[in-house]
C-alpha positions in Angstrom: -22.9 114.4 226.4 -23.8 115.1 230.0 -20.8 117.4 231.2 -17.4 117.6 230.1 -16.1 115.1 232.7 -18.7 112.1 231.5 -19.8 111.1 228.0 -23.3 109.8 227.4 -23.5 107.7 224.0 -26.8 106.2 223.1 -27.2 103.6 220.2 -30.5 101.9 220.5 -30.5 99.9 223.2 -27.3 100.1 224.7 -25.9 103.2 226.4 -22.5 104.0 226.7 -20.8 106.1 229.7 -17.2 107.2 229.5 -15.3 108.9 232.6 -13.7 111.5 230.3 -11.2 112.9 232.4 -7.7 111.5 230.5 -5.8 114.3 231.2 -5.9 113.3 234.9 -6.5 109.2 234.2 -10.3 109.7 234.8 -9.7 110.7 238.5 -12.9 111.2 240.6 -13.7 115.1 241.3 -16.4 116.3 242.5 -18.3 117.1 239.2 -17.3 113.7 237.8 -19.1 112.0 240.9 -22.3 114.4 240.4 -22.4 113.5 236.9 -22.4 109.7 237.5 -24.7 110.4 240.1 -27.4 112.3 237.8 -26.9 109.7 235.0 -27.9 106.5 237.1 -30.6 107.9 239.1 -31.5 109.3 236.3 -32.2 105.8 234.7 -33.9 104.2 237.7 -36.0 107.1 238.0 -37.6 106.7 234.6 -37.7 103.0 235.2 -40.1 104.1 238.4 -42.0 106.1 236.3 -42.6 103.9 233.6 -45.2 100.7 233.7 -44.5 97.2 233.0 -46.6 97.7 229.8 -44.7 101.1 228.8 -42.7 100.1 225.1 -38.7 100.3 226.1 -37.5 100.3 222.9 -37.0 104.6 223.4 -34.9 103.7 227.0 -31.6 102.0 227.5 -31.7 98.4 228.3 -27.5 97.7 228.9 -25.1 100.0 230.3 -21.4 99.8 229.2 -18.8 101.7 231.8 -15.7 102.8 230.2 -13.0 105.4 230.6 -11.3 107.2 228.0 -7.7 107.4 227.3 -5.0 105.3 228.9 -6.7 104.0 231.5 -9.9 103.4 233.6 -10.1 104.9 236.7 -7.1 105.8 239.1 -9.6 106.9 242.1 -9.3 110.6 243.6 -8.2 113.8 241.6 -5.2 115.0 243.4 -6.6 118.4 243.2 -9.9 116.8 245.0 -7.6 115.3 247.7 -5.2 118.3 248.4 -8.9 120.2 249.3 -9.5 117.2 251.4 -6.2 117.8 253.2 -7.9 121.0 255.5 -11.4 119.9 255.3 -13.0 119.2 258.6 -14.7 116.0 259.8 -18.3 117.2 258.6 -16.9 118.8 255.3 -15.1 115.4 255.0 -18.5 113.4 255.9 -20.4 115.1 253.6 -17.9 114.7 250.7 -17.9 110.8 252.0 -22.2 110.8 251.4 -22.1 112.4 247.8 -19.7 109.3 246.9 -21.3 106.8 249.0 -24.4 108.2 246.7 -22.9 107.8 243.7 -21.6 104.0 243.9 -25.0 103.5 245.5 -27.1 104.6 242.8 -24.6 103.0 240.2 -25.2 99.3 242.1 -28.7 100.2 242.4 -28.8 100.9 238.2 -31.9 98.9 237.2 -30.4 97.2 234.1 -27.2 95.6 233.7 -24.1 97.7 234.2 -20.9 96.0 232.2 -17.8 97.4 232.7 -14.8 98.0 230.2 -11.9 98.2 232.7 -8.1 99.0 230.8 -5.2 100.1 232.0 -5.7 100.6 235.4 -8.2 100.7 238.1 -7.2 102.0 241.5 -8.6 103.0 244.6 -12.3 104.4 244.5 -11.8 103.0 240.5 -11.9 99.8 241.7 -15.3 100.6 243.5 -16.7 101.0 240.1 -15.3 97.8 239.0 -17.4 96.6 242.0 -20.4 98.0 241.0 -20.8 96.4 237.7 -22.6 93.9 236.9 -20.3 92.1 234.4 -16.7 93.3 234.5 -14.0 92.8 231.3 -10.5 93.8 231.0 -6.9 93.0 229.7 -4.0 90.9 230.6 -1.8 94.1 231.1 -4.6 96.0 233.4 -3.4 96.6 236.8 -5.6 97.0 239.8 -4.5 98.0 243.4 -6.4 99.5 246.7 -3.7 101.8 247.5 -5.5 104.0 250.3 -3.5 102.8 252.9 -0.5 104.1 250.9 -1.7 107.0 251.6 -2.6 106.3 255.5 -6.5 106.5 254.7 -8.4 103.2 254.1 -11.1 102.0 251.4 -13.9 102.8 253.2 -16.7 104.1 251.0 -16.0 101.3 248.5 -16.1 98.5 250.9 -19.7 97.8 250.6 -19.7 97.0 247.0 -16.4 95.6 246.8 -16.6 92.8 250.0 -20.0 91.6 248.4 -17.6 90.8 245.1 -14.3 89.8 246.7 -15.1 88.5 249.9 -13.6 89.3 253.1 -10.6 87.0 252.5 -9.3 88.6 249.6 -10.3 92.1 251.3 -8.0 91.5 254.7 -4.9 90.5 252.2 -5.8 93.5 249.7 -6.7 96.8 251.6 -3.9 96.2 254.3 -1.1 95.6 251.9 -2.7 98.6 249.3 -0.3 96.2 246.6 -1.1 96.3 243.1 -2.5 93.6 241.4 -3.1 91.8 238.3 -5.8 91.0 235.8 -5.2 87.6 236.5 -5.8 87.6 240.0 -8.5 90.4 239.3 -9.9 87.2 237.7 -9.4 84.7 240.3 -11.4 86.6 243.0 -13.9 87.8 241.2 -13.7 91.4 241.0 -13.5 90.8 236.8 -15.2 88.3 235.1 -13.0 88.0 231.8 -9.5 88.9 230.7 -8.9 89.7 226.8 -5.4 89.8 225.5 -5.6 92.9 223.9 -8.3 96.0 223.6 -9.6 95.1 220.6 -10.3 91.5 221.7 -12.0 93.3 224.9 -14.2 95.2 223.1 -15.6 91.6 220.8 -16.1 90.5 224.7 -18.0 93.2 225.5 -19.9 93.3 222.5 -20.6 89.7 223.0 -22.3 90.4 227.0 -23.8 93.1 225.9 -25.9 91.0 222.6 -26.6 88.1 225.2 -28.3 90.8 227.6 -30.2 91.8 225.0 -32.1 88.8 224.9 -33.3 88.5 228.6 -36.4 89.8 229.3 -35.3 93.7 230.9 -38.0 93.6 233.6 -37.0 90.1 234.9 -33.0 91.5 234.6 -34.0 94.1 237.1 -35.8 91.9 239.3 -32.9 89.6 239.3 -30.6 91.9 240.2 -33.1 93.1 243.2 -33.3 89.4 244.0 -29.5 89.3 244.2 -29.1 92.0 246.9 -32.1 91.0 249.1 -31.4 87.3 249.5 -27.6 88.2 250.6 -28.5 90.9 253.2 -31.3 88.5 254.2 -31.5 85.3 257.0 -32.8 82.5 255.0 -35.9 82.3 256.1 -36.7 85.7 255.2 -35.2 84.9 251.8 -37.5 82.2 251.7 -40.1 84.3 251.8 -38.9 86.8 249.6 -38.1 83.9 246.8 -41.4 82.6 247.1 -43.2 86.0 246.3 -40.8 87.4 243.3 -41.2 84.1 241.1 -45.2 84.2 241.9 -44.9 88.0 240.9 -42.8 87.8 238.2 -44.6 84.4 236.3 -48.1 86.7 236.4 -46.5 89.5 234.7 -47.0 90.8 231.5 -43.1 90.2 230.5 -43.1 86.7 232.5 -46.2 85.4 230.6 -44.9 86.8 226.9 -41.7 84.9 228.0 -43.3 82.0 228.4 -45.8 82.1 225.9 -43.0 82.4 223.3 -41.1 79.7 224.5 -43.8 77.5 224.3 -44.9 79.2 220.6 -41.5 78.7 219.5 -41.2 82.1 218.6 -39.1 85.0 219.7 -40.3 87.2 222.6 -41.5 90.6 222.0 -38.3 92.4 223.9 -35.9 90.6 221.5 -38.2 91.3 218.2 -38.7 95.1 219.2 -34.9 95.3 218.1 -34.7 93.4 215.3 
C-alpha cells in the first residue's frame, strides 16, 4: 500500500497498481498524482541502480494499471479543479509540470505497463490509457476527451496520446470532447483488446501478462527505449541508433543466455527463475 489514494500489490513478478479513489471515480488529486509519481520512478530508479547481472526475481517485471470500483479514471477531482478556478498562470504551470511528471515517468516505466481500463476513462484518464503499454477493457467502457466541455483543452496528455492515436483521430476527438466507445477505443488504437465482460477482461489480462513473462526483461526495456527514439528520430539517425542497440543488446549477458537457450533447446534463465 503506498497511500490511501494508490494500492501497491506485489505477487512475484507482477505488480499491481490500483487508483483507489472510488468514492470520486478515481479522479486525479494532487496526492493521487504524487503517488503515481513516487511509484514509477521509483521502479526505473532501481532498474538504474541495478546491473545487468543483478538476479530480478526480488523486482517487478509487469505492471498491471487498474482502478478500483466502478470505473477507471474520470480525469480531474472536482475539488482539484475548483482550486484551479483562482490559481494564477504560474500556480497553474506548476500544477501542469507535476502532471506532465507523472505521465512522463509512467511512459518512461522500464517494464511493460498493461492497463485494465473499465467503466470509463475520461479526460487526463485517458492519458493513462496512453501511457500503457498494452491496454484491455470492455464492450460497455466509455472513453471521452471532454476538456473542451469544459473550455480548457487536453494539453498535458497530448504527448502520449497523439503518439497512440494519431493526429487524425486527435483533430475529430479533442475538438468535439464526445464520448466514445470501446469499439472505436479499439479501432484507433488507444486499446488493444475489448472483453465482453470483467471477468473475461481479467483472463485477457492474465493472458498479456504470462506472455511478458517470457521475454527476456532487459531486452523489454530496451525495446520500449527503441520504440520512443526511432519515432522522435530522422531516419538516418534511427539508422544509427538501430545499428548500435542490436550490436549492444546481442553481447549482453541476457542477449547471449537468450540465444544460447534457443539454440540448447532449453528454457532461458528469466523464464526458469519463476518456475
Amino acid at each position: 500500500m503506498r497511500g490511501m489514494s494508490l494500492q501497491i500489490e506485489t505477487s512475484g513478478p507482477v505488480v499491481r497498481v490500483t487508483l483507489n479513489r472510488p468514492e470520486v471515480r478515481n479522479a486525479f488529486d494532487e496526492e493521487s498524482i504524487a503517488a503515481l509519481t513516487s511509484w514509477a520512478e521509483s521502479i526505473a530508479d532501481a532498474e538504474r541502480e541495478s546491473a545487468e547481472q543483478t538476479p530480478r526475481a526480488a523486482r517487478p517485471r509487469v505492471a498491471i494499471l487498474a482502478g478500483a470500483g466502478k470505473m477507471f479514471c474520470a480525469g480531474a477531482d472536482l475539488a482539484w479543479m475548483s482550486k484551479m478556478v483562482g490559481y494564477s498562470r504560474e500556480e497553474n504551470t506548476r500544477d501542469a509540470r507535476a502532471l506532465a511528471r507523472m505521465f512522463d515517468a509512467l511512459d518512461r516505466l522500464p517494464i511493460p505497463l498493461v492497463g485494465r481500463i473499465h467503466g470509463a476513462a475520461l479526460g487526463g484518464g485517458i492519458g493513462l490509457v496512453s501511457v500503457c503499454d498494452i491496454a484491455v477493457t470492455t464492450t460497455d467502457a466509455i472513453f471521452g476527451f471532454t476538456e473542451v466541455k469544459l473550455g480548457i483543452i487536453p494539453a498535458v496528455i497530448s504527448p502520449f496520446t497523439i503518439a497512440k492515436i494519431g493526429q487524425s483521430a486527435a483533430r475529430e476527438l479533442f475538438l468535439t470532447g464526445a464520448r466514445f466507445s470501446a469499439d472505436r477505443a479499439q479501432q484507433i488504437g488507444l486499446v488493444h483488446a475489448v472483453a465482453e465482460t470483467e471477468a473475461d477482461m481479467d483472463r485477457a489480462v492474465a493472458r498479456i501478462v504470462n506472455d511478458l513473462l517470457t521475454s527476456g526483461p532487459h531486452a523489454q526495456a530496451a525495446a520500449k527505449t527503441l520504440i520512443a527514439t526511432v519515432a522522435a528520430s530522422d531516419p538516418d539517425a534511427a539508422s544509427e541508433y538501430t545499428i548500435e542497440a542490436i550490436a549492444r543488446q546481442r553481447i549482453s549477458t541476457e542477449g547471449q543466455e537468450g540465444m544460447r537457450a534457443f539454440l540448447e533447446k532449453r528454457v532461458p534463465s528469466w523464464i526458469a527463475e519463476h518456475q
